[in-house]
Backbone as CSV, one residue per row, in Angstrom:
resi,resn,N_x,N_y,N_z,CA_x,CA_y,CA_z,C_x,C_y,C_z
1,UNK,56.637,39.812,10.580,56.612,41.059,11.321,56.715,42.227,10.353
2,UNK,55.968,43.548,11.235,55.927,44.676,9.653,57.165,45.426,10.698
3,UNK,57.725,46.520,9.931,58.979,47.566,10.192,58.900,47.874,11.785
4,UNK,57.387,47.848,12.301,57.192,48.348,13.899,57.798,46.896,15.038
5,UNK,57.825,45.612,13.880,57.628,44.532,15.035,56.773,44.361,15.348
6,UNK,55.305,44.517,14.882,53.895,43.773,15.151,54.475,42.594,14.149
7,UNK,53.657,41.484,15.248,53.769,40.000,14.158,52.244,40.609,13.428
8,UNK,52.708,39.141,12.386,51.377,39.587,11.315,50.575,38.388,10.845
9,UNK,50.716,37.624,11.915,49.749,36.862,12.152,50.872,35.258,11.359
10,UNK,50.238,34.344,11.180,51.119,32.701,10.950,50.331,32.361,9.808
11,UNK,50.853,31.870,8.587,49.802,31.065,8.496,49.183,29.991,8.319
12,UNK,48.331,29.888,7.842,47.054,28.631,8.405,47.039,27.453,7.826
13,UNK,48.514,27.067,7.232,48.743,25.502,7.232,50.025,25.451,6.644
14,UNK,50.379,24.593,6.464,52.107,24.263,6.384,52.510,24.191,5.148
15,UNK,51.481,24.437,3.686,52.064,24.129,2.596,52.486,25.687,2.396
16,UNK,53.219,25.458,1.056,53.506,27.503,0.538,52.212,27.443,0.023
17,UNK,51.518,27.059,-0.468,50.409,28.196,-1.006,49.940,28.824,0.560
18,UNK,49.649,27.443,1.659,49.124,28.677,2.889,50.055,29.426,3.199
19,UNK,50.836,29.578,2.626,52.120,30.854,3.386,52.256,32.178,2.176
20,UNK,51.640,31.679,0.888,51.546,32.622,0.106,50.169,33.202,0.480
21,UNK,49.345,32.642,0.838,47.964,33.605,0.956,47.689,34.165,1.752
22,UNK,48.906,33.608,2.643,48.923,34.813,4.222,49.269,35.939,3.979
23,UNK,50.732,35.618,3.105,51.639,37.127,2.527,50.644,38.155,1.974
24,UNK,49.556,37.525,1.277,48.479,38.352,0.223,47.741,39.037,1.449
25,UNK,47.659,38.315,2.319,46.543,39.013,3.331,47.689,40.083,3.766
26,UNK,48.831,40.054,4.203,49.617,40.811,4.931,49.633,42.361,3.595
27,UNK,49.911,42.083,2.924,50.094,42.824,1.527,48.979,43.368,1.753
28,UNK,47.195,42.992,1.844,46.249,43.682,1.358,45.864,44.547,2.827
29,UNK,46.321,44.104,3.724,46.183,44.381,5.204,47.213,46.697,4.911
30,UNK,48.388,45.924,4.404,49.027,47.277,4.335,48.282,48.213,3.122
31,UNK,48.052,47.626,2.093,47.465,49.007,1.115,46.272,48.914,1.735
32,UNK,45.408,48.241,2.199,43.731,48.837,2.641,44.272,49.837,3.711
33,UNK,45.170,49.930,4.885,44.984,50.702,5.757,45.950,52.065,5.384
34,UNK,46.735,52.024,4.114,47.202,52.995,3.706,45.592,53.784,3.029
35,UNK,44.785,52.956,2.057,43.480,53.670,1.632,42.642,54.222,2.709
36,UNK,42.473,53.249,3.849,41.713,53.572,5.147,42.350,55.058,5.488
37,UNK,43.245,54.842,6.020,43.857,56.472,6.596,43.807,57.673,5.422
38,UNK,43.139,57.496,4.639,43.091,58.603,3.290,41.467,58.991,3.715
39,UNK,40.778,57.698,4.173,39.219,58.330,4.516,38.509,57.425,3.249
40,UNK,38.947,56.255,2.726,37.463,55.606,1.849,37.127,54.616,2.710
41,UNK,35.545,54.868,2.904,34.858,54.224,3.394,34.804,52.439,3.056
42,UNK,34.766,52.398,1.841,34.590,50.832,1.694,35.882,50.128,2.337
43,UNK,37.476,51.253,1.828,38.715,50.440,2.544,38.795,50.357,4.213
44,UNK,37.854,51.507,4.415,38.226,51.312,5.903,37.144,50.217,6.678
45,UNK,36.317,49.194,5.990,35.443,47.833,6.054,36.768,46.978,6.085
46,UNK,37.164,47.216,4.571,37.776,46.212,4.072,39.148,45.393,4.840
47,UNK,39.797,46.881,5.001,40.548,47.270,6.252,40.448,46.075,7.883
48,UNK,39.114,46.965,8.540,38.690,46.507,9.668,38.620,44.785,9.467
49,UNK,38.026,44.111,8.330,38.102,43.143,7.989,39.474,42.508,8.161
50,UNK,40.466,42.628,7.024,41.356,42.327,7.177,42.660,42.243,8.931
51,UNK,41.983,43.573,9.096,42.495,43.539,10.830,41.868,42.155,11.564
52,UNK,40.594,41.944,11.567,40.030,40.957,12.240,41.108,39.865,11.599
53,UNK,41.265,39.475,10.653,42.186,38.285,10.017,43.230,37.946,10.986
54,UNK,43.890,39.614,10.988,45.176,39.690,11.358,45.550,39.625,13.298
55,UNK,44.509,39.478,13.771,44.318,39.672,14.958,44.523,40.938,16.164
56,UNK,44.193,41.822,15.199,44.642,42.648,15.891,43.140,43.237,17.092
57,UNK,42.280,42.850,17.744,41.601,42.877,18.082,41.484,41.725,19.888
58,UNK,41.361,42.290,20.602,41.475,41.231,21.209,40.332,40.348,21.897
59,UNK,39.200,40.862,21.620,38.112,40.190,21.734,36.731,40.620,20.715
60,UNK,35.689,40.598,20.997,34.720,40.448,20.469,33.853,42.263,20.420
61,UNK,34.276,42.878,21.735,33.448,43.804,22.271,34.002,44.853,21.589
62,UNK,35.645,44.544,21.635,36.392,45.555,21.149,36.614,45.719,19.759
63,UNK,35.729,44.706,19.502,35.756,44.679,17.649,34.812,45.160,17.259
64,UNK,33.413,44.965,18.101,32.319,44.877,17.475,32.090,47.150,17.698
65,UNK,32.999,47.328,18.817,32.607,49.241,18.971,34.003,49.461,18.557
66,UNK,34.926,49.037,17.447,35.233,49.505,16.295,34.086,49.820,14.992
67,UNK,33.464,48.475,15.240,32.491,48.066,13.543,31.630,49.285,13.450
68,UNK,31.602,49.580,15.136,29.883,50.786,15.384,30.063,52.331,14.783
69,UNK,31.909,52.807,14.498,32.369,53.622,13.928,32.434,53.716,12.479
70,UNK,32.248,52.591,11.641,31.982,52.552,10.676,30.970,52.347,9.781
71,UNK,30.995,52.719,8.287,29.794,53.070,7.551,29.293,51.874,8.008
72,UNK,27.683,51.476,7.445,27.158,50.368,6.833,28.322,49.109,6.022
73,UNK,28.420,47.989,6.320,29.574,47.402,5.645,28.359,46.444,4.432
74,UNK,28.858,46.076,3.384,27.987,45.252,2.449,27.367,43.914,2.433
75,UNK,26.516,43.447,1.782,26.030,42.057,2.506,27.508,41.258,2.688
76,UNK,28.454,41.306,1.254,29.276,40.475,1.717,30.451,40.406,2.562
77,UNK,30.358,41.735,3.021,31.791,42.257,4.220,30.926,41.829,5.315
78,UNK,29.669,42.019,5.432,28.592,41.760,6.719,28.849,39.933,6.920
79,UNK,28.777,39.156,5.511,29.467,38.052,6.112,30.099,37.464,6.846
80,UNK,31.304,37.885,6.114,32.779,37.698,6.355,32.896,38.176,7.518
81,UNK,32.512,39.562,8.334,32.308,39.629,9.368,31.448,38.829,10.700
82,UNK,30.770,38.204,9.858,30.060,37.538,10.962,30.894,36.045,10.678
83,UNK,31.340,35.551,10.170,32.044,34.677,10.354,32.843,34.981,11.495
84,UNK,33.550,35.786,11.264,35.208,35.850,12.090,34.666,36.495,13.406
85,UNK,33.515,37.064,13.763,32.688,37.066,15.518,32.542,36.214,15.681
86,UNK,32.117,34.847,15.182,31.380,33.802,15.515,32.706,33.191,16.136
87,UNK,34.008,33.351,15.239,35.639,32.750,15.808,35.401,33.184,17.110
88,UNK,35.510,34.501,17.427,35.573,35.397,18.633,34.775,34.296,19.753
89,UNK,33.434,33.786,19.536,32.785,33.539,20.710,33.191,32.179,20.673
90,UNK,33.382,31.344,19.892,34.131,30.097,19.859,35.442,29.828,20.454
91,UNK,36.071,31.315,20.760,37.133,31.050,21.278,36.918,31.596,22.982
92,UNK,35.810,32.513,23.293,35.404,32.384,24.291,35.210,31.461,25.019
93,UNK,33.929,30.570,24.275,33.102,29.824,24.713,34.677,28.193,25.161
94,UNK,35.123,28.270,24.506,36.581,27.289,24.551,37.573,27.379,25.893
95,UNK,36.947,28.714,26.352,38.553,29.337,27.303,38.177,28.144,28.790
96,UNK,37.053,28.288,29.170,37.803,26.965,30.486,38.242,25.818,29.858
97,UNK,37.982,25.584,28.779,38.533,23.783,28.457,40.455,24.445,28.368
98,UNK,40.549,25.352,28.351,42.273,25.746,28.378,42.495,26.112,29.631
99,UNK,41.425,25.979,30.899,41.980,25.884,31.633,41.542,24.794,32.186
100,UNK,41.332,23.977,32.309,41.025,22.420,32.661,42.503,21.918,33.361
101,UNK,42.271,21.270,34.638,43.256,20.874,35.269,43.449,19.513,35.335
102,UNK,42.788,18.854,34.617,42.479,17.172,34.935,42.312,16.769,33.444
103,UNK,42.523,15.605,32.793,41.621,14.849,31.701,40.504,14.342,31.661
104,UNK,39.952,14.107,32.866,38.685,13.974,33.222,37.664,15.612,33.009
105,UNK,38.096,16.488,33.578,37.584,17.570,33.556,37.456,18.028,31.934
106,UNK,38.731,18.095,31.236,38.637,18.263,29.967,37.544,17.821,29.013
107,UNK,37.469,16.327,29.034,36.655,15.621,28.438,35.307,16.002,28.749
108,UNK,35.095,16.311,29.985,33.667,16.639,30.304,33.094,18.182,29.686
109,UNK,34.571,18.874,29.600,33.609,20.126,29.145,34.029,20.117,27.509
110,UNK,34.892,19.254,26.809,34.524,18.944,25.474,33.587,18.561,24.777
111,UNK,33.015,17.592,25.388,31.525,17.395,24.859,30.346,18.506,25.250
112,UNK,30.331,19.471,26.904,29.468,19.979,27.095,29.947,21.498,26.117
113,UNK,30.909,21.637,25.717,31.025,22.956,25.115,30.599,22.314,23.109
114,UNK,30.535,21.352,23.113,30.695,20.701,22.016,29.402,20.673,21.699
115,UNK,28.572,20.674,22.647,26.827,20.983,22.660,26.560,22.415,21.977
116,UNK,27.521,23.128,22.721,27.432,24.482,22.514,27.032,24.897,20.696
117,UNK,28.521,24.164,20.861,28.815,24.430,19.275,28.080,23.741,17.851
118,UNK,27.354,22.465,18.692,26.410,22.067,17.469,25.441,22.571,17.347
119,UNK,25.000,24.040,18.430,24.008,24.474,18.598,23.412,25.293,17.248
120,UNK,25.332,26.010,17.907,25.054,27.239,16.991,25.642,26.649,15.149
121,UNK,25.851,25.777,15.059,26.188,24.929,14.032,24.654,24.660,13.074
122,UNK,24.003,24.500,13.778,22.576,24.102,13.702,22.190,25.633,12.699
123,UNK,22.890,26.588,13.614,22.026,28.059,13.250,22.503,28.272,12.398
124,UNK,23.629,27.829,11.682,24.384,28.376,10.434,25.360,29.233,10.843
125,UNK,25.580,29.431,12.051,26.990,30.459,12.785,28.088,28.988,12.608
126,UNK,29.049,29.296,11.811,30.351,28.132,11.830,31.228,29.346,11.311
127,UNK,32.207,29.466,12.555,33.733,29.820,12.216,34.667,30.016,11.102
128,UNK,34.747,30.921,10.377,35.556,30.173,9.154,37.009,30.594,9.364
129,UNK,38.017,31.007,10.410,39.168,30.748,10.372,39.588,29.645,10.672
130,UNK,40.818,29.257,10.142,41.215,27.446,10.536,41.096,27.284,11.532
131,UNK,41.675,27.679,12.428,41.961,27.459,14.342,40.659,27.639,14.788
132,UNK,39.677,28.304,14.173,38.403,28.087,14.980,37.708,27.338,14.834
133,UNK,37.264,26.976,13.395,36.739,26.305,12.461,37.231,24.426,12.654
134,UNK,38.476,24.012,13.291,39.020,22.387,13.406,38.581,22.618,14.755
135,UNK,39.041,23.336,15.894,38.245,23.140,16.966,36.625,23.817,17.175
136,UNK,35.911,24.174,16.595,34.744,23.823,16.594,34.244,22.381,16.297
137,UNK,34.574,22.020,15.083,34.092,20.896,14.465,34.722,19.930,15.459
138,UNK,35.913,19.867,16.383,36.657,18.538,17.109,36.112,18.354,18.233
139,UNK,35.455,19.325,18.755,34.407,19.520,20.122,32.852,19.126,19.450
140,UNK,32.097,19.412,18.546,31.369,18.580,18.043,31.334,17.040,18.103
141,UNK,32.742,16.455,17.367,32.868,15.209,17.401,32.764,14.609,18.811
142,UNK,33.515,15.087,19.764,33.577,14.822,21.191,32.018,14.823,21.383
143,UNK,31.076,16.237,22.106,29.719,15.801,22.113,29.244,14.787,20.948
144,UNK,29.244,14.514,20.056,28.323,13.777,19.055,28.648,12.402,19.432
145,UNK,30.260,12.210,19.676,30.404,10.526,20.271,29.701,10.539,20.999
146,UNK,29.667,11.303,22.488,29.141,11.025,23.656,27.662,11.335,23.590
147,UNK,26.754,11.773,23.086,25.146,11.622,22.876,25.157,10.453,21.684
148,UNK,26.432,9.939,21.360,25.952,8.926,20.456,24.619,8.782,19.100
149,UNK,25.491,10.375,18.483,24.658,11.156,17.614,25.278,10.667,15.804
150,UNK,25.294,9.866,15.523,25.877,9.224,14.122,26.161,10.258,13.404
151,UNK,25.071,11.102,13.129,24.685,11.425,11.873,25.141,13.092,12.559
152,UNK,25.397,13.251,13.142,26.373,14.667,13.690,27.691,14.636,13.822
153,UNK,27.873,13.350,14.096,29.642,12.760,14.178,29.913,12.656,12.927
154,UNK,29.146,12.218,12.095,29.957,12.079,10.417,29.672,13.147,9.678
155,UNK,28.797,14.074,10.033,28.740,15.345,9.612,29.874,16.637,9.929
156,UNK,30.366,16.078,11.082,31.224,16.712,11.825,32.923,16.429,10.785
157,UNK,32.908,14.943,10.993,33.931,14.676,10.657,34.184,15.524,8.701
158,UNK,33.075,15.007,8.111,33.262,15.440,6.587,33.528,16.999,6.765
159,UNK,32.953,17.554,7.655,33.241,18.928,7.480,34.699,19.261,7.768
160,UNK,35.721,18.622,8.904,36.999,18.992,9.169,37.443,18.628,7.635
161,UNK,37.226,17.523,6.992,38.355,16.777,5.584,37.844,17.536,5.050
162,UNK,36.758,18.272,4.626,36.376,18.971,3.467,36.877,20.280,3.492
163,UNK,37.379,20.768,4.769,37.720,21.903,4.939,39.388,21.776,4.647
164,UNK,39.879,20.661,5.206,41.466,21.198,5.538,42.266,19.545,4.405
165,UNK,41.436,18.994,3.842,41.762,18.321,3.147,43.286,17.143,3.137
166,UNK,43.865,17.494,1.995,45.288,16.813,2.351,46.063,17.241,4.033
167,UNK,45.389,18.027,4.124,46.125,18.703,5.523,45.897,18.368,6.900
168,UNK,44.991,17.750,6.428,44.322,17.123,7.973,45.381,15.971,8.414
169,UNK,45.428,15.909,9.882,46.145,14.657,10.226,45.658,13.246,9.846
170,UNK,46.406,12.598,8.983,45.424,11.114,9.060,45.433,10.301,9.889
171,UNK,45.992,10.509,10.716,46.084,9.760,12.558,44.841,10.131,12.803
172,UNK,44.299,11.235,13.246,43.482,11.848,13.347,41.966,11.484,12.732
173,UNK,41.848,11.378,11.157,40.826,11.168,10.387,40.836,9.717,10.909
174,UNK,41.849,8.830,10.564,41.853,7.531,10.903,40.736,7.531,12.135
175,UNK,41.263,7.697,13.018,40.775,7.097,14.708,39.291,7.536,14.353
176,UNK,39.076,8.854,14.014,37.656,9.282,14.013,36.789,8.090,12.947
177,UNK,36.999,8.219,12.017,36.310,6.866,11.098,36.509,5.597,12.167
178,UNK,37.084,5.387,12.593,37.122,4.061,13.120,36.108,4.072,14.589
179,UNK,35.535,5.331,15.570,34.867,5.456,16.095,33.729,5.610,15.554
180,UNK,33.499,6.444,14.189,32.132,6.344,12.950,31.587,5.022,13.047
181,UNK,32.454,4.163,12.570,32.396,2.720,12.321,31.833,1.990,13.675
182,UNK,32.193,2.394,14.646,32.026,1.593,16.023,30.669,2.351,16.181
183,UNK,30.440,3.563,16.213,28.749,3.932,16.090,27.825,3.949,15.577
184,UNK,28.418,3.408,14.035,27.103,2.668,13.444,27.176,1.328,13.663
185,UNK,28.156,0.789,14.093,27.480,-1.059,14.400,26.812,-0.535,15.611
186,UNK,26.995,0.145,16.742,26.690,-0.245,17.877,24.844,0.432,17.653
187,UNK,24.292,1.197,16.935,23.187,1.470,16.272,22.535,0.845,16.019
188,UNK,23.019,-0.074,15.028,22.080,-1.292,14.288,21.484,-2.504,15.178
């Protein structure tokens, strides 16, 4: 929390380095918006950026007619920005499976939202905050079992370990390899 009592966001895995690189974000979050409120254009990108990190935004619309107030941002702030929209609609596109009243119901719109997401997976739109980025890729796996898609399920899977590495649950990695395994015998 900063001096006002805004939280400042968690962070994004349980070792200290992820708790040191949060602090860095929290740190760069306060001098960009001390530069921002002076009037430089690149800090007040850099800024808006870092806000998106920090969540201070609460959807997509309200981010995107912030962005419309500001300069031109650079190819690589234009990135980074389009990464962290793409979170935004991923977490849209997610909101009935949080409200799902059944396990039956769940499952059904895991794989059909899981369509969604290999869509735009396909397009090169992939999430890059953690929380968006493991459930994108875990709703993938869900559709890819269920179209019984091999080669999207193990694409799926390498992408969660490659991303979150030692950090990933191995309960987790486990079961998934062991369904890999059950979809390529049942293939052959």
């Amino acid at each position: 929390m900063d001096s006002t009592g805004k939280v400042m966001g968690s962070p994004p895995g349980r070792k200290v380095e992820n708790f040191r690189s949060h602090m860095k974000l929290v740190k760069e979050y306060g001098d960009l918006k001390a530069k921002a409120d002076k009037g430089d254009a690149k800090a007040k990108i850099d800024f808006f950026i870092a806000a998106l990190k920090m969540g201070d935004y609460k959807d997509l619309d309200e981010a995107k007619k912030h962005l419309s107030t500001l300069k031109k941002p650079s190819k690589e702030q234009q990135a980074e920005i389009d990464g962290i929209f793409v979170g935004f609609e991923v977490q849209k596109l997610a909101e009935p499976l949080r409200k799902a009243t059944s396990a039956e119901q769940a499952k059904e719109l895991q794989s059909s939202i899981g369509k969604k997401f290999a869509e735009m997976e396909k397009a090169g739109r992939i999430p890059t905050k953690n929380d968006d980025f493991g459930m994108f890729y875990s709703l993938i796996l869900a559709h890819a079992e269920e179209a019984k898609d091999v080669a999207l399920f193990e694409k799926s899977l390498n992408a969660l370990k490659e991303k979150f590495g030692e950090d990933i649950n191995q309960n987790f990695v486990r079961a998934k390899e062991a369904v890999l395994e059950k979809m390529k015998a049942e293939q052959k």
